[in-house]
C-alpha positions in Angstrom: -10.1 21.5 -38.2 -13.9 20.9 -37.8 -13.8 17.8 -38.6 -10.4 16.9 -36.3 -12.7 18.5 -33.4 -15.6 16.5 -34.5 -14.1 12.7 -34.3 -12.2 13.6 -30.9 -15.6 14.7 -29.3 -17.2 11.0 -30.8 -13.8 9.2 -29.7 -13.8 10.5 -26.7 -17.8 10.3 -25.9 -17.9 6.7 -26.7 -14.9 6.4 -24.4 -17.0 8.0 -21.8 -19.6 6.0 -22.2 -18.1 2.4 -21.9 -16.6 4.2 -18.8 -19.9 4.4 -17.5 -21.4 1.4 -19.1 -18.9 -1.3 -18.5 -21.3 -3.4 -16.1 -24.0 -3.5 -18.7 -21.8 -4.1 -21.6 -19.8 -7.5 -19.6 -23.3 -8.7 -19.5 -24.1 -8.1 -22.8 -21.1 -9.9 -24.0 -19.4 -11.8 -21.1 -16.2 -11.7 -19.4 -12.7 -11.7 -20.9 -10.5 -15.5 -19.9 -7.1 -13.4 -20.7 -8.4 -10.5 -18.5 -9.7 -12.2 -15.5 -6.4 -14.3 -15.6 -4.1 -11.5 -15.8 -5.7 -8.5 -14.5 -7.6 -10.0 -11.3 -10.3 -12.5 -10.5 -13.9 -11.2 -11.0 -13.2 -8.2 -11.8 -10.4 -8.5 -14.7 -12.4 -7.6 -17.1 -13.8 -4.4 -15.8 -10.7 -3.5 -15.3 -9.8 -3.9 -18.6 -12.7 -2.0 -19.9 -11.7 0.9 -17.4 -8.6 1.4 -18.8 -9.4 1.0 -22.6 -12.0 3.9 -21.7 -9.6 5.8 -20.5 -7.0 5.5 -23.4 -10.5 6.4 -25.4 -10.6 9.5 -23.6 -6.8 10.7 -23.6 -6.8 9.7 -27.6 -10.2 11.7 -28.7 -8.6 14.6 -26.4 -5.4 14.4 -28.5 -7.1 14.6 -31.4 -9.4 17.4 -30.4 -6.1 19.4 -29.7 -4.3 18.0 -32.9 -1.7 16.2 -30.5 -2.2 12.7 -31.6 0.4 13.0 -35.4 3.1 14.0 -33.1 2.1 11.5 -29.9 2.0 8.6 -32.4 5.3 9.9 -34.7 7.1 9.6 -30.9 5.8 6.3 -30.2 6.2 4.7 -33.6 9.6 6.6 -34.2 11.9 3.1 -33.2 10.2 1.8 -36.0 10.1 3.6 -38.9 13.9 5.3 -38.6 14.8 2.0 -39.4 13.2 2.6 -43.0 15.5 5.4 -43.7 18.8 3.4 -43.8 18.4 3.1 -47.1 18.4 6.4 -48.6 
């Protein structure tokens, strides 16, 4: 259980911090072609980073709260019900 609390609080606290970070990390590393096409002219890419932080931050809070098995067991149920056929 420690350890479950423990990655959640590092998942999301790097979350956070690209959250706040995003402006020195694009120029760090540059802009993103695919998300300044698709997500809006100079500014796609912050965008972007914005709402991978926030997926960080809803994860590493679903794993603090032991969520995240049944989360991803919903979202991944089309797939794998598909491997029971056989038995």
């Amino acid at each position: 259980m420690f350890n479950r609390i423990l990655i959640g609080i590092v998942i999301a606290v790097i979350a956070f911090v690209l959250l706040l970070k995003n402006e020195w990390l694009i120029r760090q590393v540059g802009t993103s072609a695919w998300a300044e096409k698709y997500l809006g002219s100079e500014g796609g890419t912050r965008l972007m980073l914005k709402l991978i932080s926030v997926l960080g931050i809803i994860i590493g809070l679903m794993v603090i709260t032991g969520l995240h098995v049944a989360f991803f067991k919903w979202v991944f149920s089309p797939l794998t019900r598909f491997n029971t056929l056989g038995s």
